[in-house]
C-alpha positions, -999 to 999 in steps of 0.1 A, spaced: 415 -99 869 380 -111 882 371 -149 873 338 -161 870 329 -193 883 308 -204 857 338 -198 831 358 -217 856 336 -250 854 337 -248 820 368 -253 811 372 -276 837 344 -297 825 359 -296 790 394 -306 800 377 -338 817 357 -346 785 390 -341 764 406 -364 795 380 -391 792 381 -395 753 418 -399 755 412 -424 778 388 -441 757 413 -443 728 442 -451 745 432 -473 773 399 -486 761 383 -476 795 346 -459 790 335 -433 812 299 -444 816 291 -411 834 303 -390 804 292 -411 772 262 -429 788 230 -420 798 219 -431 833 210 -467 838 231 -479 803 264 -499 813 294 -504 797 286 -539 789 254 -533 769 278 -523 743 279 -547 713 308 -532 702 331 -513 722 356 -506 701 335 -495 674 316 -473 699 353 -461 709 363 -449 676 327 -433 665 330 -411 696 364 -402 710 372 -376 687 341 -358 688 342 -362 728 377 -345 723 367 -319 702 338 -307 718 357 -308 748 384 -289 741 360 -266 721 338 -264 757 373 -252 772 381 -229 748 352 -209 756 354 -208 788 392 -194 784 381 -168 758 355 -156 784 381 -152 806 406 -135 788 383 -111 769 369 -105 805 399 -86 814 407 -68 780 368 -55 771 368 -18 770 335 -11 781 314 -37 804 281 -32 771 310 -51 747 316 -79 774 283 -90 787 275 -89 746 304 -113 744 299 -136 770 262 -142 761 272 -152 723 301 -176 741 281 -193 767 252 -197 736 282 -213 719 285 -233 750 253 -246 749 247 -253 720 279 -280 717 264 -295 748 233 -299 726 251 -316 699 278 -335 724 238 -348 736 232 -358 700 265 -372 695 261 -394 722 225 -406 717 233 -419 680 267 -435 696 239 -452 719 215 -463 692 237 -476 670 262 -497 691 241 -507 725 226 -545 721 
């Protein structure tokens, strides 16, 4: 069974945004690096736990979605029957990929707009 790297790091980077937002709900601890943008702190919040609960379980889902894919991929990787079928497959789940990094983005720059002071 051959594993692509890039299927790999997906399903890492989903387990660690699944990670973080159960983090967030349970511990109350923000991972400015996932659900900031770069140069916004954790203390420009107004209200943390309302920023908390808008976005932990849409960090979750996405993230486990992110990982999902990335295992699909892999698995369907070694049962394709002809190599047409799989690269047809992996395009459609990395565009699935992408596209709930594009609304994780969205996700995260209404959590912004709405609870930073």
């Amino acid at each position: 069974m051959d594993f692509n790297v890039f299927d790999i790091l997906v399903i890492v980077c989903g387990l660690y945004m699944a990670y973080c937002a159960v983090m967030m709900k349970t511990k109350g601890r923000i991972n400015s690096g996932v659900v900031m943008s770069r140069g916004i702190d954790e203390n420009q919040i107004k209200d943390k736990e309302g920023f908390i609960s808008y976005i932990w379980w849409k960090l979750l889902i996405v993230g486990l979605l992110c990982s999902a894919s990335g295992i699909f991929n892999m698995i369907y990787q070694s049962v394709a029957e002809t190599s047409e079928q799989y690269v047809l497959i992996q395009i459609i789940v990395n565009a699935v990929f992408f596209v709930l990094l594009i609304v994780y983005g969205i996700i995260v720059a209404r959590a912004q707009k709405k609870y930073l002071k």
